[in-house]
C-alpha positions as CSV (number, residue, x, y, z in Angstrom):
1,X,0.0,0.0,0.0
2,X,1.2,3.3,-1.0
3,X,0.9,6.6,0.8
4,X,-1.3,9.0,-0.4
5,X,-0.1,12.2,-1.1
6,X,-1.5,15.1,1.1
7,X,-3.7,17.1,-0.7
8,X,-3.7,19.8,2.1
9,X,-1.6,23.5,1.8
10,X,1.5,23.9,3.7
11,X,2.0,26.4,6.3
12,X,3.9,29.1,4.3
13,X,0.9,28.5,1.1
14,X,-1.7,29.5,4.0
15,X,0.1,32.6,5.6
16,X,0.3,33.9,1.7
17,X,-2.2,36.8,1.1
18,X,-3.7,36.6,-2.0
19,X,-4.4,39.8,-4.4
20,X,-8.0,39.7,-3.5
21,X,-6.9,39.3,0.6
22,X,-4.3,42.1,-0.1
23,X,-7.3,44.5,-1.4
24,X,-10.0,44.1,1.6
25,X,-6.8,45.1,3.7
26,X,-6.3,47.9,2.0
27,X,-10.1,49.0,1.9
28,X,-10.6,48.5,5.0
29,X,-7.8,50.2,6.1
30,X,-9.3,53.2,3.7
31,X,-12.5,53.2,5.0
32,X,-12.2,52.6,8.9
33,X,-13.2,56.0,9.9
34,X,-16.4,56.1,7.8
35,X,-17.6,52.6,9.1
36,X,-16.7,53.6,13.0
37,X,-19.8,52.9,15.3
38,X,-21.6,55.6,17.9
39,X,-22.5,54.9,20.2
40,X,-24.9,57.7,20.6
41,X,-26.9,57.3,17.6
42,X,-27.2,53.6,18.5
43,X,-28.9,54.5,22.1
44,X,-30.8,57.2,20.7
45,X,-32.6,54.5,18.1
46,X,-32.5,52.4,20.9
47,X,-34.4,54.2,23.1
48,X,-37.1,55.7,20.2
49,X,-37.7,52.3,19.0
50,X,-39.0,51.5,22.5
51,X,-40.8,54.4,22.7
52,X,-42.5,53.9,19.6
53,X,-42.9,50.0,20.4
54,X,-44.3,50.0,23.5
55,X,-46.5,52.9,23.0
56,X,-47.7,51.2,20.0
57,X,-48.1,47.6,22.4
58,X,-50.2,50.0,24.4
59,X,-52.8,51.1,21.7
60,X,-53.4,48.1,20.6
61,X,-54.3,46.4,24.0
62,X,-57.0,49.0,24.3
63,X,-58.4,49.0,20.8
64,X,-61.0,46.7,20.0
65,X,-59.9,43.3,19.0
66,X,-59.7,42.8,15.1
67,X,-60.5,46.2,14.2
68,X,-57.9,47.9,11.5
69,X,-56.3,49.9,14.8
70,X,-55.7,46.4,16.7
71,X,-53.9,44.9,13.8
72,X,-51.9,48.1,12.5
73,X,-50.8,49.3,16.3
74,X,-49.5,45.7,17.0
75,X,-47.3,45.2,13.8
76,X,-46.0,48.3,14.5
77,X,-44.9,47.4,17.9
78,X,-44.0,43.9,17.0
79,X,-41.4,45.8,14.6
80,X,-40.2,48.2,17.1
81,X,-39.9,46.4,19.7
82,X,-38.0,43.6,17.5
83,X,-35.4,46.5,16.3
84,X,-35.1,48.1,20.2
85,X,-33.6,44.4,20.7
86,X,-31.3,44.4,17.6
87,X,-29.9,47.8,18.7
88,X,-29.1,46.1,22.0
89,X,-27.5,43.2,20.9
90,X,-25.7,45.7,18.7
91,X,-25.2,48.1,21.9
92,X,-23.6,45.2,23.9
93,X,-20.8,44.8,20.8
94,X,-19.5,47.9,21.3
């Protein structure tokens, strides 16, 4: 039985950056100011998507049930209230 040849890159083939590698670098070494996080515009959505969410959540508790109101203030908090918690999981990354 013969030994089968490795099929898998050496060391010195992985640490190689390759043109397309070599461009992201450079990009993102251009563009790292624009693309900086704040963190005040993040708790300043955060904080008006709650507002609007649970404000929302409480219209449409005391609307009838199955009118146009019910169903309109309640997808609006659903999406509110689902981007307050994006913005904190994106709050807790910074």
């Amino acid at each position: 039985m013969q030994p089968r040849e490795s099929t898998l890159p050496s060391l010195e083939d992985l640490l190689v950056a390759t043109p397309d590698e070599r461009l992201a670098q450079r990009l993102r070494k251009q563009f790292l100011k624009t693309f900086q996080p704040h963190p005040g515009i993040y708790w300043l959505d955060l904080l008006l998507s709650s507002v609007v969410g649970w404000t929302a959540f409480y219209l449409s508790l005391h609307s009838p049930f199955s009118s146009l109101a019910y169903f309109a203030a309640t997808v609006i908090a659903l999406v509110a209230l689902l981007r307050a918690t994006l913005f904190i999981h994106e709050i807790a990354h910074l």
